[in-house]
C-alpha positions in Angstrom: 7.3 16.0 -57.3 4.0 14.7 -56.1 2.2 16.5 -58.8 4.1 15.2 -61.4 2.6 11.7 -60.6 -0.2 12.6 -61.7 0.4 14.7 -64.5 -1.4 12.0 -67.3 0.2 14.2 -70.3 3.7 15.4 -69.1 2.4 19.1 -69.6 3.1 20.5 -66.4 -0.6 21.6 -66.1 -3.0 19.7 -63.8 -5.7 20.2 -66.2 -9.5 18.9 -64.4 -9.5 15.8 -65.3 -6.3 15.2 -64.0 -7.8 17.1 -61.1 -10.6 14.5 -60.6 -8.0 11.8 -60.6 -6.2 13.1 -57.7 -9.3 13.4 -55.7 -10.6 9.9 -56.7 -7.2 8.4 -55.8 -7.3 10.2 -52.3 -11.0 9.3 -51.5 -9.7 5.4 -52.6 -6.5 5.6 -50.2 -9.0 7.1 -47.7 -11.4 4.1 -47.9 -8.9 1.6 -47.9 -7.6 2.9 -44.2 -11.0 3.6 -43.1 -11.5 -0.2 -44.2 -8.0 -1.2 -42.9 -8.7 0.3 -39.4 -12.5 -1.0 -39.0 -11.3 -4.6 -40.0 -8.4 -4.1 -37.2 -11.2 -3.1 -34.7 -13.3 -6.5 -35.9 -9.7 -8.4 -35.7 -9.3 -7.2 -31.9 -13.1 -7.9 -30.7 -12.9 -11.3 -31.9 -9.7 -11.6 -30.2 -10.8 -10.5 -26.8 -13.9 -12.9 -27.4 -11.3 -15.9 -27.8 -9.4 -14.9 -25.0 -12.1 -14.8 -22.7 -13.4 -18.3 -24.0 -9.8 -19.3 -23.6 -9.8 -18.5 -20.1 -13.7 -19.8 -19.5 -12.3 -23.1 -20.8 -9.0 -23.1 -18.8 -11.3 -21.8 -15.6 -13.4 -24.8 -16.2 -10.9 -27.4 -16.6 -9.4 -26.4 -13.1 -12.8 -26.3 -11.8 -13.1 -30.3 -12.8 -9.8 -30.8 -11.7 -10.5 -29.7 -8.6 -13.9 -31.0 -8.0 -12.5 -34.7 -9.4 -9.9 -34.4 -6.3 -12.5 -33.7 -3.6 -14.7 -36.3 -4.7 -11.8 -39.0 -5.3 -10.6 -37.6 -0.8 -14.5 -38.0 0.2 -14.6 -41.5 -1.6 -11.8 -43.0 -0.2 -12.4 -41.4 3.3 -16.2 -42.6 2.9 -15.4 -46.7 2.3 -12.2 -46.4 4.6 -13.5 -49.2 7.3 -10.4 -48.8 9.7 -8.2 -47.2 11.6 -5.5 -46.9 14.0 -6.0 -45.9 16.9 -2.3 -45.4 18.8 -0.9 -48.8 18.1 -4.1 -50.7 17.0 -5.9 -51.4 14.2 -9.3 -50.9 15.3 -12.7 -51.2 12.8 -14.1 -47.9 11.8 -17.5 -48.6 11.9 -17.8 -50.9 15.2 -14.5 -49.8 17.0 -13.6 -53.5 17.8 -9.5 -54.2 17.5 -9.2 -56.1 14.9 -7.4 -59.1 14.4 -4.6 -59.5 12.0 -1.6 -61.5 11.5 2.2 -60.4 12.1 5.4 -60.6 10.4 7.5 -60.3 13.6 9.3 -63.5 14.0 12.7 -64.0 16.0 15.6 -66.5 16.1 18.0 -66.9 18.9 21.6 -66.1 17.4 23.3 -68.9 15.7 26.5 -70.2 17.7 29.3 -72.2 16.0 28.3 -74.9 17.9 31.7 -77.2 19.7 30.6 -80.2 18.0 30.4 -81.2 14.5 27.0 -81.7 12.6 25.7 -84.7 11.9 22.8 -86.1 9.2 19.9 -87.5 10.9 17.7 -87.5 8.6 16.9 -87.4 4.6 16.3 -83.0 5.0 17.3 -82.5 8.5 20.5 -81.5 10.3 20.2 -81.0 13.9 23.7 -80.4 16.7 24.3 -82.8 18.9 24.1 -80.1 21.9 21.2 -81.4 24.0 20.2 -77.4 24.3 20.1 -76.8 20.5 19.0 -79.7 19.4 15.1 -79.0 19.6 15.8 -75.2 18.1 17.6 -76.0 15.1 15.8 -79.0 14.3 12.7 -77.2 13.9 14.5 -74.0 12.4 15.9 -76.3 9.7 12.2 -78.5 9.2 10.5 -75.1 8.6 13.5 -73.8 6.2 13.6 -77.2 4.3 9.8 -77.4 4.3 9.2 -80.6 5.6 
């Protein structure tokens, strides 16, 4: 069945030069997979080269990562300039408390007060309770802004 294939003149002899053609066409299919397999082995190298670049280049990028985040915690631990120290704010470089404001505030509870409010003024209202009187006055001049 094989032979017949290359059997040029349908005799049923391989004659020599048929012969020849048979070796030819082996040596050619036997080039072609030498060739197929050395251009595999070239295929593979330079795909274990880009892999390893690949993994240079993602070993570096953490790297930077890495190195950016320790130098952006020495940074800001370098120009922090204070601290607390229990329930003070204290200078880091002196170790003097330092002074700052506060946004504690208190109010004594509001009372309905017995007695009806009356104007006084153009912006202030103040209860006619003589112990109020002071308090709300002066809660009511900072709220009104005058």
């Amino acid at each position: 069945m094989v032979m017949t294939s290359f059997d040029d003149n349908n005799d049923g002899v391989i004659d020599a030069k048929e012969a020849v053609d048979v070796a030819e066409d082996i040596a050619k299919k036997t080039a072609a997979e030498r060739e197929a397999q050395k251009e595999a082995t070239r295929e593979r190298k330079i795909s274990q080269v880009f892999r390893r670049f690949a993994m240079v280049l993602v070993l570096a990028l953490l790297a930077s990562v890495g190195i950016n985040a320790g130098l952006t915690a020495a940074v800001v631990y370098a120009v922090k300039d204070t601290e607390v120290d229990g329930v003070l704010l204290v200078s880091s470089d002196t170790g003097d408390v330092l002074k700052v404001g506060s946004a504690e505030f208190g109010t004594r509870p509001f009372v309905a007060p017995d007695e009806e409010l009356r104007p006084t003024g153009q912006h202030e209202w103040c209860l006619r309770s003589a112990q109020t009187i002071h308090t709300t006055c002066h809660i009511f001049r900072s709220f009104m802004g005058t």
